[in-house]
C-alpha positions as CSV (number, residue, x, y, z in Angstrom):
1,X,5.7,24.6,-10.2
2,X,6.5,25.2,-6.3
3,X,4.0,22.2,-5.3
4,X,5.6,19.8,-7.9
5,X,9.2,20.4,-7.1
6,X,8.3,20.2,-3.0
7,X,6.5,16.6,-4.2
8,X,9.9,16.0,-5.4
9,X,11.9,16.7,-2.8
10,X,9.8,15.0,-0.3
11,X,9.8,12.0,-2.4
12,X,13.5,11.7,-3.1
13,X,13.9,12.3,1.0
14,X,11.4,9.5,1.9
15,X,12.8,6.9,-0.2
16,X,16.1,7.4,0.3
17,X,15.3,7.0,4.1
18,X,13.2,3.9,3.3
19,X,16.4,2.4,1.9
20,X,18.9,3.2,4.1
21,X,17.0,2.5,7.6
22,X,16.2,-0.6,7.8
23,X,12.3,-2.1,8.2
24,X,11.1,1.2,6.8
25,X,9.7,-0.5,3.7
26,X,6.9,1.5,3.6
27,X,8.3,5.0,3.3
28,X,9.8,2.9,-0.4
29,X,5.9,2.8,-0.7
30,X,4.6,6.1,0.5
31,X,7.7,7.5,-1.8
32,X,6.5,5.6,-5.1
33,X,2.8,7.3,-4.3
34,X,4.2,10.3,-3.9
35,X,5.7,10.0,-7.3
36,X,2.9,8.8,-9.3
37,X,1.4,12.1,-7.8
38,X,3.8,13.8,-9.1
39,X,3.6,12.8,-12.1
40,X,-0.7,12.9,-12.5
41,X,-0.8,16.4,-11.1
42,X,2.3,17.2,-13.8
43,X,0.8,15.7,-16.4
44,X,-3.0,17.9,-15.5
45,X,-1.5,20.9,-15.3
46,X,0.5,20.8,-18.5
47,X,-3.0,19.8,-20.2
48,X,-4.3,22.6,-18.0
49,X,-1.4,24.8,-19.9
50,X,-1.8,23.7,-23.2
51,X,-5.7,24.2,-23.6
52,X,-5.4,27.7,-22.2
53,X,-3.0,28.3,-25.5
């Protein structure tokens, strides 16, 4: 749970200084990776969970 909400964090930090400096596009895209990281390594280890049940 630790690695997912520190994936959080560090997304929420890179985008939000993508957007507000200027010609840093590419944190915006580093940030949406991050996410969909996020989300994959969320969604294996809740079907990680759920099969040990």
């Amino acid at each position: 749970m630790g690695l997912l909400v520190g994936l959080l964090v560090i997304w929420a930090v890179l985008v939000v200084l993508g957007i507000v400096v200027k010609g840093l596009f590419w944190l915006i895209i580093v940030g949406a990776v991050l996410f969909v990281a996020t989300g994959v390594i969320g969604i294996v280890k809740r079907g990680a969970l759920s099969a040990r049940r």
